[in-house]
N, C-alpha and C positions, 0 to 999 in steps of 0.2 A: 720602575720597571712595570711594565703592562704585566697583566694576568696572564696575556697568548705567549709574551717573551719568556717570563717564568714555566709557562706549562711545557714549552718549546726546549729550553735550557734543562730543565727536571729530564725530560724524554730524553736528551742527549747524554745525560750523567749516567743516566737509567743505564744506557744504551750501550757506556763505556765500562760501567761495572758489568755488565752481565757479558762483554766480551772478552774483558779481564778476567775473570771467573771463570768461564769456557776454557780459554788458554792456559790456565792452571789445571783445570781438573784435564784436561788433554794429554795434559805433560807429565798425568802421575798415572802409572802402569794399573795399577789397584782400579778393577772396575768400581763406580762410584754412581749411584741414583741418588739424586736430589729431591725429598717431597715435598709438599707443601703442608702445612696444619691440617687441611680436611682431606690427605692422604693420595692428592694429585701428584703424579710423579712432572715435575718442574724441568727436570736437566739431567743429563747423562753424559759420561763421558766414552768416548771410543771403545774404551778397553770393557766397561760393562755391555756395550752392543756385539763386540767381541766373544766374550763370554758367555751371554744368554742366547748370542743369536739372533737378536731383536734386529726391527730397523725402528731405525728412532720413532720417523714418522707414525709408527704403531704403538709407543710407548707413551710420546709426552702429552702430559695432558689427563691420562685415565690411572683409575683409581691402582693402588697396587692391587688389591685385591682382582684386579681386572686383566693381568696380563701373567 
């Protein structure tokens, strides 16, 4: 397998867990942030946008300390 096949095949795995993931945290009521080690908030579920009032688009990505 080519390196582009692998890089391609990785990105699609990527692609299926993080919407496996999503789908999970969706389906559980309990709002839920996701961070990352240097404190990026990664993923959110509904019910925490819910809850804070947030819109996503202003949350993922920035530090907690930032919202």
């Amino acid at each position: 397998m080519s390196d582009i096949m692998k890089q391609k095949f990785n990105e699609k795995k990527k692609a299926r867990i993080y919407k496996k993931t999503d789908q999970i945290l969706n389906a559980i009521t309990t709002g839920i942030c996701v961070i990352s080690l240097d404190g990026r908030i990664t993923q959110i579920n509904d019910s925490f946008l819910r809850i804070h009032d947030f819109g996503e688009l202003n949350v993922i990505g920035k530090k907690c300390d930032e919202v």
